[in-house]
PyMOL Python script that loads the backbone (N, CA, C, O; Angstrom):
from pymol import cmd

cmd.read_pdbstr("""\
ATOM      1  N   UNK A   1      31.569  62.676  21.390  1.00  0.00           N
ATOM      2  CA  UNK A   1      30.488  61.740  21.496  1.00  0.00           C
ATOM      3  C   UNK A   1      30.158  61.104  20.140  1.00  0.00           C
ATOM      4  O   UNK A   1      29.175  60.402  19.905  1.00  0.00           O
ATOM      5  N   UNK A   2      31.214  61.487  19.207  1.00  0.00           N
ATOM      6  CA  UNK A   2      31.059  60.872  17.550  1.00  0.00           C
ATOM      7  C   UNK A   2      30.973  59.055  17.735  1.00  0.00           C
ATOM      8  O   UNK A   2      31.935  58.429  18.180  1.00  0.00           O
ATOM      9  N   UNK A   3      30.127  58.615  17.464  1.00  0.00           N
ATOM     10  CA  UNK A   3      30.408  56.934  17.636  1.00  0.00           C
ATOM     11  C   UNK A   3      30.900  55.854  16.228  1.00  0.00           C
ATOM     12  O   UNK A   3      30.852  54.637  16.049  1.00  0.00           O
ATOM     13  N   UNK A   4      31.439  57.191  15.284  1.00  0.00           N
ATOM     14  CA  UNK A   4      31.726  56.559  14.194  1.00  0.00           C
ATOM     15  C   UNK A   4      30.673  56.352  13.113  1.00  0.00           C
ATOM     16  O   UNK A   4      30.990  56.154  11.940  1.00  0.00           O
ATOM     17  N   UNK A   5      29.429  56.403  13.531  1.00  0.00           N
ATOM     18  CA  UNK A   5      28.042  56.390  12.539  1.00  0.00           C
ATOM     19  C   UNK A   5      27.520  57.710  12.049  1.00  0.00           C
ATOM     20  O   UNK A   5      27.766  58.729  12.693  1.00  0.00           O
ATOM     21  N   UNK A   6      26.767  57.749  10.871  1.00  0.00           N
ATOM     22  CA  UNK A   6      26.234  57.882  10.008  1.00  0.00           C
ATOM     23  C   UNK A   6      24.847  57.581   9.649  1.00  0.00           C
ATOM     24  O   UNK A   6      24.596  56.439   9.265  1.00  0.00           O
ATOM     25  N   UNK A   7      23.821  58.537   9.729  1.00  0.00           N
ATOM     26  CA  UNK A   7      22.830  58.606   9.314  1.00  0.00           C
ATOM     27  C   UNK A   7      22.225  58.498   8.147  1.00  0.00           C
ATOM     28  O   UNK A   7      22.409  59.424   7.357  1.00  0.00           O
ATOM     29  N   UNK A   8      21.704  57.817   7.896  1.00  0.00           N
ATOM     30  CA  UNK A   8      21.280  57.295   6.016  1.00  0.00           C
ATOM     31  C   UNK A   8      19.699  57.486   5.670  1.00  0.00           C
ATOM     32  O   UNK A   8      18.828  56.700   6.044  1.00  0.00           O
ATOM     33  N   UNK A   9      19.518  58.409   5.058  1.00  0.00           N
ATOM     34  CA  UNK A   9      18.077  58.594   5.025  1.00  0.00           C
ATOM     35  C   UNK A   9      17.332  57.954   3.672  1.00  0.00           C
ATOM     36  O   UNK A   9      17.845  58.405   2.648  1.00  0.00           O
ATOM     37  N   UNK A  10      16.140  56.920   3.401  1.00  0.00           N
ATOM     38  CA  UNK A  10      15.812  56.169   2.151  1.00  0.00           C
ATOM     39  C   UNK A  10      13.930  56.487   2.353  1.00  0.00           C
ATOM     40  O   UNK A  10      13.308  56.193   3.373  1.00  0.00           O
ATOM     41  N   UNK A  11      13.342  57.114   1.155  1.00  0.00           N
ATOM     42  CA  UNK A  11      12.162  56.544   0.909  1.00  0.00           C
ATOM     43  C   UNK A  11      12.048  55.650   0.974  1.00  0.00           C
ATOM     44  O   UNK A  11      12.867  54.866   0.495  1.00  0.00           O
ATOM     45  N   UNK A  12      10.522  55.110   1.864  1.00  0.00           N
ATOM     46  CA  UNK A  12      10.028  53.308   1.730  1.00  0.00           C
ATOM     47  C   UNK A  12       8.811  53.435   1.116  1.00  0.00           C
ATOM     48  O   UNK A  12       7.993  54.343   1.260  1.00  0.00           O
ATOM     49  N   UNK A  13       8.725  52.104   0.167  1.00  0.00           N
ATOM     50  CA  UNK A  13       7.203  52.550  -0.360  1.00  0.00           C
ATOM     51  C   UNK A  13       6.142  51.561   0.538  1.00  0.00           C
ATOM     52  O   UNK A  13       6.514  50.655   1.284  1.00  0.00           O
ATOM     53  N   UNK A  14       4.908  51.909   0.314  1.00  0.00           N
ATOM     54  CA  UNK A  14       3.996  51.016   1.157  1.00  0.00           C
ATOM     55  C   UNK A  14       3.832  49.632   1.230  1.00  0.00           C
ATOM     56  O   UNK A  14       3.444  49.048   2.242  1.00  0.00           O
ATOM     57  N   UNK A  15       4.158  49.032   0.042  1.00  0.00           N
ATOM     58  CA  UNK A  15       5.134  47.768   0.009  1.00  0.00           C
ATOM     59  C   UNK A  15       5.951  47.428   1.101  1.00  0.00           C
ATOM     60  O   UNK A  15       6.044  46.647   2.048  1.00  0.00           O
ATOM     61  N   UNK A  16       6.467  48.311   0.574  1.00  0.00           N
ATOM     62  CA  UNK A  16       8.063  47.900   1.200  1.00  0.00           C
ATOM     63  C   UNK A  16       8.205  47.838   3.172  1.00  0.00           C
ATOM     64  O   UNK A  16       8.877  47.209   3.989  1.00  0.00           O
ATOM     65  N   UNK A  17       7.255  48.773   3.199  1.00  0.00           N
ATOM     66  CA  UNK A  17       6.550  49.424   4.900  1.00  0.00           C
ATOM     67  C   UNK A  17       5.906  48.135   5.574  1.00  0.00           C
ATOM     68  O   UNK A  17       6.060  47.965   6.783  1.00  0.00           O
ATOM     69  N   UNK A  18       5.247  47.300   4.875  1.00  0.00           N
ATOM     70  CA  UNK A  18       4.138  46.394   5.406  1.00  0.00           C
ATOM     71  C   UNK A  18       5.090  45.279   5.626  1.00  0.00           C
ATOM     72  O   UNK A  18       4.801  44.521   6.552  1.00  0.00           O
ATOM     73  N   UNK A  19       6.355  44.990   4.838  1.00  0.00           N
ATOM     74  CA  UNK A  19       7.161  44.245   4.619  1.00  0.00           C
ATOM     75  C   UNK A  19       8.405  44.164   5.755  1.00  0.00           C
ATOM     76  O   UNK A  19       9.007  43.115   5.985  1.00  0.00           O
ATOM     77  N   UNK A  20       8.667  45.338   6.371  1.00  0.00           N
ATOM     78  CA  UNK A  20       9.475  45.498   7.321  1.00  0.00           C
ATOM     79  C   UNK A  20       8.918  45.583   8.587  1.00  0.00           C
ATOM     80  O   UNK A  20       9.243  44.940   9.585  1.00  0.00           O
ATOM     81  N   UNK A  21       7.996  46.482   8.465  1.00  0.00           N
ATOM     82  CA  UNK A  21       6.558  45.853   9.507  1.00  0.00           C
ATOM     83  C   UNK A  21       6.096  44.194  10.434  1.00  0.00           C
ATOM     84  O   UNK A  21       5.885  43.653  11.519  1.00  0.00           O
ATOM     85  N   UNK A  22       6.187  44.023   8.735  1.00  0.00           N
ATOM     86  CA  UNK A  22       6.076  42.072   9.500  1.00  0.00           C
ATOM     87  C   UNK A  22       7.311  41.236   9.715  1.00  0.00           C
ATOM     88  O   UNK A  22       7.222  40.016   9.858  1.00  0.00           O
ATOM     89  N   UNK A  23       8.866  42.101   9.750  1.00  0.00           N
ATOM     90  CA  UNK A  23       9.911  41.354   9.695  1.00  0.00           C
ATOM     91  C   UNK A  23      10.447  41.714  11.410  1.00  0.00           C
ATOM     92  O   UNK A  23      11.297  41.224  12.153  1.00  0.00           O
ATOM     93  N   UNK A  24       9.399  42.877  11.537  1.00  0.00           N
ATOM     94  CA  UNK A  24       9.766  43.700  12.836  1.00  0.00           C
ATOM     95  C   UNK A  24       8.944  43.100  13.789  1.00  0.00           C
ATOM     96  O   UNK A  24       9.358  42.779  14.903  1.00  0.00           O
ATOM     97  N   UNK A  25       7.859  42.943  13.427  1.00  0.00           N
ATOM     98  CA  UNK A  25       7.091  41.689  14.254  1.00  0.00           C
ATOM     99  C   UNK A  25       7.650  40.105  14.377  1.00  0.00           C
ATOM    100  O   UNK A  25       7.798  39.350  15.339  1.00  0.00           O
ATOM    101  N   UNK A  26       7.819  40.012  13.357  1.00  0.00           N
ATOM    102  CA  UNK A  26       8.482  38.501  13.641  1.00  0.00           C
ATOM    103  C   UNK A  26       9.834  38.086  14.349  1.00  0.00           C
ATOM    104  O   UNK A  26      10.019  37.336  15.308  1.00  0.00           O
ATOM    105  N   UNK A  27      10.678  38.776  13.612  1.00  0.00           N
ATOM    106  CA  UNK A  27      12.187  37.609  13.687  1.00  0.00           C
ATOM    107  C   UNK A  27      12.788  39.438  14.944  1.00  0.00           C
ATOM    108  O   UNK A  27      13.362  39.474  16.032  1.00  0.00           O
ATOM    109  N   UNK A  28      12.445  40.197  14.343  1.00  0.00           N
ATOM    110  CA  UNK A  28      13.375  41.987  15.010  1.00  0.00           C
ATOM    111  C   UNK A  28      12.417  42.571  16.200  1.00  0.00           C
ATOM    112  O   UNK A  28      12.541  43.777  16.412  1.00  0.00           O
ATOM    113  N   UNK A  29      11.378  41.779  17.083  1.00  0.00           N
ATOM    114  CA  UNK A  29      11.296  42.062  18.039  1.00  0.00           C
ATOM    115  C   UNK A  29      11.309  42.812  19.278  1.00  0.00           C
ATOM    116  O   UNK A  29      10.554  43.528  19.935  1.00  0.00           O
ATOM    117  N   UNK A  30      12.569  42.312  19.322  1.00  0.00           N
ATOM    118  CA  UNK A  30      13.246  42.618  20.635  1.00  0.00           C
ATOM    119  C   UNK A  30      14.379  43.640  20.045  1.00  0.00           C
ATOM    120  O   UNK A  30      15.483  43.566  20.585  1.00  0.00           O
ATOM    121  N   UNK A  31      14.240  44.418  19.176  1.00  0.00           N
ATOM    122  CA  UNK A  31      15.802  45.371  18.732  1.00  0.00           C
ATOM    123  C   UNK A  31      14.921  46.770  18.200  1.00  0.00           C
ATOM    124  O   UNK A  31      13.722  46.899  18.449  1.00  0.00           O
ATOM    125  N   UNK A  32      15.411  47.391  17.730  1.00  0.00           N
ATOM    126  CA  UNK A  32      15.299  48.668  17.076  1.00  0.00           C
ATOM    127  C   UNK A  32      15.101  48.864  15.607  1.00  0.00           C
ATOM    128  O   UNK A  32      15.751  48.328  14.709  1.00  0.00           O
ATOM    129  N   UNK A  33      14.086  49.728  15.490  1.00  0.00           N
ATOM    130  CA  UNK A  33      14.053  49.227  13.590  1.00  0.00           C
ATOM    131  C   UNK A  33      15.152  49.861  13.119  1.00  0.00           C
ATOM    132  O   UNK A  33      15.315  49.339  12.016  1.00  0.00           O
ATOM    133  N   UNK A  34      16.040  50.697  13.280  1.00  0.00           N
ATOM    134  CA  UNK A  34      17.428  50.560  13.088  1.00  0.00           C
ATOM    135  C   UNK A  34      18.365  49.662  12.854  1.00  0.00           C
ATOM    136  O   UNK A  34      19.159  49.533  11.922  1.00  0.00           O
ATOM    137  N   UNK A  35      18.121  48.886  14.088  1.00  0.00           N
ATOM    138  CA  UNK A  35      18.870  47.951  14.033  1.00  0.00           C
ATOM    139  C   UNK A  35      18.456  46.406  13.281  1.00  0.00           C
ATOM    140  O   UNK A  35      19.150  45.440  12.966  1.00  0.00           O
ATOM    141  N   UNK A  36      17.309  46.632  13.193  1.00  0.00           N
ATOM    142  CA  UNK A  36      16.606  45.563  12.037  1.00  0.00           C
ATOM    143  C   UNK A  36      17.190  45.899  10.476  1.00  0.00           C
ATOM    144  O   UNK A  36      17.820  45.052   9.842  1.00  0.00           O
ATOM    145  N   UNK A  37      16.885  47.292   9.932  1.00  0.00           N
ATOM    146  CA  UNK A  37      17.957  47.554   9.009  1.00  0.00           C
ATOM    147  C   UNK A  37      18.937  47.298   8.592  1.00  0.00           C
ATOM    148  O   UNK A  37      19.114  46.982   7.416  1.00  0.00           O
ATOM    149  N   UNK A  38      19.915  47.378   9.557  1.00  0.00           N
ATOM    150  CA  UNK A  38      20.879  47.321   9.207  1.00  0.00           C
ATOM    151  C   UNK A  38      21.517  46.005   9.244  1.00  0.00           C
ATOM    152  O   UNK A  38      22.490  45.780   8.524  1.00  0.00           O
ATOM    153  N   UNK A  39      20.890  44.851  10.271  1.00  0.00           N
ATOM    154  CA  UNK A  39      20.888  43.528   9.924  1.00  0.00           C
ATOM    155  C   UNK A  39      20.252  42.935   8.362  1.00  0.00           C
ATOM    156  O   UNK A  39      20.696  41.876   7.919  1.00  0.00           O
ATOM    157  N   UNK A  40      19.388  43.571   7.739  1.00  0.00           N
ATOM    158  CA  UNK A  40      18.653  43.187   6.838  1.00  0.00           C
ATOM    159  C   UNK A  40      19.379  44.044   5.371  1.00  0.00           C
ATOM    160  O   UNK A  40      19.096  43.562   4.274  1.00  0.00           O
ATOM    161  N   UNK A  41      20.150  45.096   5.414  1.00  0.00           N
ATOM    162  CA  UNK A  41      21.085  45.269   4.541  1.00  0.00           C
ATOM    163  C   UNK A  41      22.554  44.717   4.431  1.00  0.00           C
ATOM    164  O   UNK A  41      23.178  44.625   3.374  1.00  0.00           O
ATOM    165  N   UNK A  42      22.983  44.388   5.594  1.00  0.00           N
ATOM    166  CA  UNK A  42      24.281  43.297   5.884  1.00  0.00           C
ATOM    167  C   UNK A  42      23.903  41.895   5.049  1.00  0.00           C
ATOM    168  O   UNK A  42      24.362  41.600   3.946  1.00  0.00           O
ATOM    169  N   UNK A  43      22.868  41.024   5.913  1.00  0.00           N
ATOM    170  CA  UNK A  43      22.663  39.899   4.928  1.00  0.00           C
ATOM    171  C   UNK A  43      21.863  39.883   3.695  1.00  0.00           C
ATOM    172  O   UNK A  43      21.155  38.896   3.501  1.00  0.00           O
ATOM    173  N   UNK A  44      21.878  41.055   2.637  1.00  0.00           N
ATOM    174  CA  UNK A  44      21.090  41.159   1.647  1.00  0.00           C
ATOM    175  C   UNK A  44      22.890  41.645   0.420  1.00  0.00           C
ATOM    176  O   UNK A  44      23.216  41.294  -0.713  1.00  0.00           O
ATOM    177  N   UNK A  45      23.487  42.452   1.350  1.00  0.00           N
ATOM    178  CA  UNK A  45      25.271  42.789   0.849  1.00  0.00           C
ATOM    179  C   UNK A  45      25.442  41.250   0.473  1.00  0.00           C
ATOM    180  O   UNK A  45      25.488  40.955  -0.721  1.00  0.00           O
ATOM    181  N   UNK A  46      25.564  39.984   1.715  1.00  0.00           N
ATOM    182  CA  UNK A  46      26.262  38.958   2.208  1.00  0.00           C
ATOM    183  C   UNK A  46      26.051  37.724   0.899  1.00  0.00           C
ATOM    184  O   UNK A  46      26.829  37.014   0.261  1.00  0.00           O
ATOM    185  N   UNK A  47      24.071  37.995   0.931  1.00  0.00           N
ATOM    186  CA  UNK A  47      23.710  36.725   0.001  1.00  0.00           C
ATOM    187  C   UNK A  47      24.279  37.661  -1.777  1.00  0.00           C
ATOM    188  O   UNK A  47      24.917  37.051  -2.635  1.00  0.00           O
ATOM    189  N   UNK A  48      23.958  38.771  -1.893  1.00  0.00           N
ATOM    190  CA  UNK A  48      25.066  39.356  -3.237  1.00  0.00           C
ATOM    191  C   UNK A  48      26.046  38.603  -3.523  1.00  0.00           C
ATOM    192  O   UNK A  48      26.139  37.879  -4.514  1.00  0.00           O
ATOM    193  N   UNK A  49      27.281  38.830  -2.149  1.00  0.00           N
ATOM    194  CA  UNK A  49      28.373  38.564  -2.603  1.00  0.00           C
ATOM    195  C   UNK A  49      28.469  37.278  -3.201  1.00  0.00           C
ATOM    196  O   UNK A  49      28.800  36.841  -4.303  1.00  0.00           O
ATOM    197  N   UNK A  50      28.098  36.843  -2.187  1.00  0.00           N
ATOM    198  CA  UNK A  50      27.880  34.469  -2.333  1.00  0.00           C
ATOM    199  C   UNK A  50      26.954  34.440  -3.795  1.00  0.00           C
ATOM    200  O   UNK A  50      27.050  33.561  -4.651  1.00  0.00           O
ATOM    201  N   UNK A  51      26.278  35.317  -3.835  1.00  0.00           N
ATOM    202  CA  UNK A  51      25.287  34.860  -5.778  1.00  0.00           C
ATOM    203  C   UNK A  51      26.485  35.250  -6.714  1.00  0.00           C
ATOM    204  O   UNK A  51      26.605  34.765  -7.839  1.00  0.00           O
ATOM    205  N   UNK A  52      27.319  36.110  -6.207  1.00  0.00           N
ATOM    206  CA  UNK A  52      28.285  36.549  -7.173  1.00  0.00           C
ATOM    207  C   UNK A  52      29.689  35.656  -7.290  1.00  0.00           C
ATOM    208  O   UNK A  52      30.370  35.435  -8.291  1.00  0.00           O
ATOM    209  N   UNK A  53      29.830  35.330  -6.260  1.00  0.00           N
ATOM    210  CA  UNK A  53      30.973  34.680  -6.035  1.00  0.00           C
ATOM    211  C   UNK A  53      30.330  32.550  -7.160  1.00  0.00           C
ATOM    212  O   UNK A  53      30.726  32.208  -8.274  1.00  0.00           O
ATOM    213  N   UNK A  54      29.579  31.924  -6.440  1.00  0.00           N
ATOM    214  CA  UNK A  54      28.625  31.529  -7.091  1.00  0.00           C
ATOM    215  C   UNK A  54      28.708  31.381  -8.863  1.00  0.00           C
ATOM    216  O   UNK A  54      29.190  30.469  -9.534  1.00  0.00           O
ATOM    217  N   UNK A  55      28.090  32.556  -9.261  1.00  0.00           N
ATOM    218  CA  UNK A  55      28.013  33.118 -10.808  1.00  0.00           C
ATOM    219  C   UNK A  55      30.005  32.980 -11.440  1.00  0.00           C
ATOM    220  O   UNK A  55      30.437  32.585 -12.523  1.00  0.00           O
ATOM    221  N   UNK A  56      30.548  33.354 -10.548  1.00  0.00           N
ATOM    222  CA  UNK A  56      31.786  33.426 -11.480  1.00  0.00           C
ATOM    223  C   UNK A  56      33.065  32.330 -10.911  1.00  0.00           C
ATOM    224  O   UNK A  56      34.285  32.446 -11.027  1.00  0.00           O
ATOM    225  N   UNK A  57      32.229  31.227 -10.252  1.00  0.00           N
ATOM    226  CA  UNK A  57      32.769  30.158  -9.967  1.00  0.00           C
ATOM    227  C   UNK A  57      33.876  29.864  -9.097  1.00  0.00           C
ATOM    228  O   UNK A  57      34.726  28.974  -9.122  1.00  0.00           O
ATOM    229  N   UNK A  58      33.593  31.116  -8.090  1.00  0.00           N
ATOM    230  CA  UNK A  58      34.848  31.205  -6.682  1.00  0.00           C
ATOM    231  C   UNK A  58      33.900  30.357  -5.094  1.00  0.00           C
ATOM    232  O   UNK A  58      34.209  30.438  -3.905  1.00  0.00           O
ATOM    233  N   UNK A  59      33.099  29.846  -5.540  1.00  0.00           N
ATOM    234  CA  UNK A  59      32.010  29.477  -4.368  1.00  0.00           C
ATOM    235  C   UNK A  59      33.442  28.597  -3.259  1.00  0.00           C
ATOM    236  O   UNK A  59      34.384  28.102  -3.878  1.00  0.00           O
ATOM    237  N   UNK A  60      33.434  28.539  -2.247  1.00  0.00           N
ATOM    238  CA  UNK A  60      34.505  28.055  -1.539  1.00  0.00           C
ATOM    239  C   UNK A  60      33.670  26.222  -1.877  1.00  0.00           C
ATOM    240  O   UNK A  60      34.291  25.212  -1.547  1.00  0.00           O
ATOM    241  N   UNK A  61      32.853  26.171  -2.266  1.00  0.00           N
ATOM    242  CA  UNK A  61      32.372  24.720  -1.864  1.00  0.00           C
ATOM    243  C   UNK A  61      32.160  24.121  -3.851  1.00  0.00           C
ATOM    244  O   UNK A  61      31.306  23.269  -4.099  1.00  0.00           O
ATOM    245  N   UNK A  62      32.721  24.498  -4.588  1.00  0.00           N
ATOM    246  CA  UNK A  62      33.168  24.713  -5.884  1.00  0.00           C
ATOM    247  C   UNK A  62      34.135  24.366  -6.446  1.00  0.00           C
ATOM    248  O   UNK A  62      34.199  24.602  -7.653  1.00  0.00           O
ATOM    249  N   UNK A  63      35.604  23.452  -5.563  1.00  0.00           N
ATOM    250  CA  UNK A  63      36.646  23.224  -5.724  1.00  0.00           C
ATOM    251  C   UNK A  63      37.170  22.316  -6.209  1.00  0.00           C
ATOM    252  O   UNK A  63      38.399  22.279  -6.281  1.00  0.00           O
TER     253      UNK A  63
END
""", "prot")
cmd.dss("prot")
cmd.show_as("cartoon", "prot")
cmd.util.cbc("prot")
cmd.orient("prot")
């Protein structure tokens, strides 16, 4: 019944709580705060890569 996942455990500070709070109300709804997570660490990886890519002048729209 292994589904390939992994449990990740992170302190949140009260900041940070009120902040996911209102992201869970707004746009994550209808999903799981799990699954709000892990959408919200995917495109936080995504906009990295593109600031990085960006910074060292590989931007695909840069050519």
């Amino acid at each position: 019944m292994d589904s390939g996942r992994k449990k990740l455990s992170f302190v949140v500070t009260p900041d940070i709580e009120a902040i996911l709070d209102r992201e869970k109300k707004e746009w994550f709804y209808d999903r799981s705060r799990s699954c709000m997570i892990r959408e919200l660490v995917m495109a936080g990886l995504r906009a990295l890569k593109e600031e990085s890519e960006v910074a060292d002048g590989n931007h695909e729209g840069n050519t």
